[in-house]
VEXLUM-607654 format. One record per residue (C-alpha): residue number from 1; residue in one letter; chain; y, z, x. Coordinates in nm, 4 decimals. Layout:
! residues N
   vopa   baba   lokol         py         pz         px
    NUM      A       A          Y          Z          X
...
***
This chain:
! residues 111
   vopa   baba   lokol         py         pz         px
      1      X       A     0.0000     0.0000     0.0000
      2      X       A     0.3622    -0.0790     0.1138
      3      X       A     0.6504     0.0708     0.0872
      4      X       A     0.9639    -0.2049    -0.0677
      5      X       A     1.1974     0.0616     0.1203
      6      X       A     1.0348    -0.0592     0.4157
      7      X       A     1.1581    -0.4388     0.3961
      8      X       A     1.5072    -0.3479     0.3077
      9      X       A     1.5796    -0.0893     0.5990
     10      X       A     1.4568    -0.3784     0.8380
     11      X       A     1.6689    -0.6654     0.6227
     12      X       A     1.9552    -0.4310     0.6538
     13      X       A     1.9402    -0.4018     1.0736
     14      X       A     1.9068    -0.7528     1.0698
     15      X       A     2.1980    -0.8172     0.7756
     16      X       A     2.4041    -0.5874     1.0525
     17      X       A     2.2966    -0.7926     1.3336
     18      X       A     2.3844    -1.1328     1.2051
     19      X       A     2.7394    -0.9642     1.0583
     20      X       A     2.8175    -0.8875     1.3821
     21      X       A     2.7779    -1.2259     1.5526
     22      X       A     2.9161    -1.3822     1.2746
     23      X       A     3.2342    -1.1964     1.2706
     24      X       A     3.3915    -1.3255     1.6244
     25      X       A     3.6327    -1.5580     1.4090
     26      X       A     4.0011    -1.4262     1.2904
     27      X       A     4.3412    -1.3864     1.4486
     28      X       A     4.2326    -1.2487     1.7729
     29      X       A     4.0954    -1.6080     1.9094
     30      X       A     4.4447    -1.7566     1.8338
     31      X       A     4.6758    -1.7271     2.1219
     32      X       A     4.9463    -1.4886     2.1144
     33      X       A     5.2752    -1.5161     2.2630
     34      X       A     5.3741    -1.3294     2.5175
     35      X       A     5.0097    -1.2474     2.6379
     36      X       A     4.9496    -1.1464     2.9905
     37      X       A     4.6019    -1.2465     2.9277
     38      X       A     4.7359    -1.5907     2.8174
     39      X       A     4.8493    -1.6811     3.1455
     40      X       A     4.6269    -1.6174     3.4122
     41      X       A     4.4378    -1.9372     3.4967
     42      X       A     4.1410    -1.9085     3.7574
     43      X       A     4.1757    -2.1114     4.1045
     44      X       A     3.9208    -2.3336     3.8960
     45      X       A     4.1999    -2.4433     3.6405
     46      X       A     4.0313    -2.2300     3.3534
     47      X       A     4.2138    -1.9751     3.1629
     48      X       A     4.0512    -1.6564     3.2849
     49      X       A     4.0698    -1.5291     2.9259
     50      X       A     3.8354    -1.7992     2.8125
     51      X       A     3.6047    -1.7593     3.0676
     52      X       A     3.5718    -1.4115     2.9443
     53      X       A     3.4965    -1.4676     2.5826
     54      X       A     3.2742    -1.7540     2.6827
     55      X       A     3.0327    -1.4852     2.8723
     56      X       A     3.0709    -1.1796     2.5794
     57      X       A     2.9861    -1.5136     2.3369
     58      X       A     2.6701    -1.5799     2.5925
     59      X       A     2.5770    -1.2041     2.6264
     60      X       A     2.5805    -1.1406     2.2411
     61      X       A     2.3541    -1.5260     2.1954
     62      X       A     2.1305    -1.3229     2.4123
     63      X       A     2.1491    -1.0418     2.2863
     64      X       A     2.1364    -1.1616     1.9043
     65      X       A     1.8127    -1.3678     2.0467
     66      X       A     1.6305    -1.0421     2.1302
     67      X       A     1.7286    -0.8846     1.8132
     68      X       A     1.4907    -1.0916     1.6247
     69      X       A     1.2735    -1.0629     1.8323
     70      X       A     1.2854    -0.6774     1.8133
     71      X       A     1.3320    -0.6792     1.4434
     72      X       A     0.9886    -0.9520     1.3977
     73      X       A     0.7560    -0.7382     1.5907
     74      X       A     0.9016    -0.3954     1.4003
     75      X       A     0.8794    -0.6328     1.0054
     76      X       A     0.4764    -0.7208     1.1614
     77      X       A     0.4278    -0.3268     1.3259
     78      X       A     0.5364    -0.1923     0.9595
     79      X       A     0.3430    -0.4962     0.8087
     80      X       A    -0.0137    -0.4161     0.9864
     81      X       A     0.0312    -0.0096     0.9189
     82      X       A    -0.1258     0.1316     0.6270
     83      X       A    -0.0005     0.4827     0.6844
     84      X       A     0.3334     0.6469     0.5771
     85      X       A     0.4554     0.7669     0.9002
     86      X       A     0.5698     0.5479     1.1824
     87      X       A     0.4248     0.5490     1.5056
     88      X       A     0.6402     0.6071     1.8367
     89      X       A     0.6160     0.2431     1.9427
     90      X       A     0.7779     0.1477     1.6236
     91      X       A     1.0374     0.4045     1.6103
     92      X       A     1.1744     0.3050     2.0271
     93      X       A     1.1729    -0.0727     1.8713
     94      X       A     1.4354     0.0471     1.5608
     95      X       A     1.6062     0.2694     1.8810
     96      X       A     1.6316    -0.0557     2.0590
     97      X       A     1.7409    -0.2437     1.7196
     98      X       A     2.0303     0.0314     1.6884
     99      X       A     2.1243    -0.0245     2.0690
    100      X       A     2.1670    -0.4333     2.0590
    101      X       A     2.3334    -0.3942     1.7187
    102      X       A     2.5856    -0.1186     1.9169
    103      X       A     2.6364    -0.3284     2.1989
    104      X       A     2.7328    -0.6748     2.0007
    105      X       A     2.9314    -0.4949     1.7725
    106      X       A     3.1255    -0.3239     2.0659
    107      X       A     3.2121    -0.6847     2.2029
    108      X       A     3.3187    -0.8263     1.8360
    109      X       A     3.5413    -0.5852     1.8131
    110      X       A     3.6884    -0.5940     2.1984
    111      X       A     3.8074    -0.9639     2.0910
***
């Protein structure tokens, strides 16, 4: 016997996941004037500010990437388990869910 409360604690981590990626669009990509930031161009020609967001973009891909993968293994863990109580392997995975979710959200927001 399952447990429907099961599904939608692990559709909610990954609802939060894909929120977070999702939300890197808004005001803060425009430029602003006046910026520091705006300036600075690398000896390379690049705006060093868009070099940055570029690798937080490629680090939350990543990241994002091994959230599935994380949240799959927990949705087939819970799946195979016929017992009420989860076991520690499944309860580091949702630790390690809560940590990537933490760490993307942390770099949304920075932008």
């Amino acid at each position: 016997m399952k447990l429907p409360h099961r599904r939608s604690t692990l559709a909610a981590l990954l609802g939060a996941a894909s929120s977070a990626v999702a939300q890197r669009g808004g005001a803060d990509n425009q430029a602003r004037p006046g910026d520091p930031q705006d300036d600075v161009k690398l000896p390379n020609g690049k705006s060093q500010r868009d070099e940055i967001l570029k690798a937080e973009r490629d680090k939350n891909v990543k990241d994002a990437a091994e959230l599935v993968d994380l949240a799959q293994q927990l949705q087939q863990d819970i799946e195979k388990n016929d017992v009420f109580v989860f076991s520690l392997a499944e309860l580091k995975k949702m630790d390690d869910i809560e940590k990537l979710v933490k760490k993307i959200r942390s770099r949304v927001r920075h932008y």
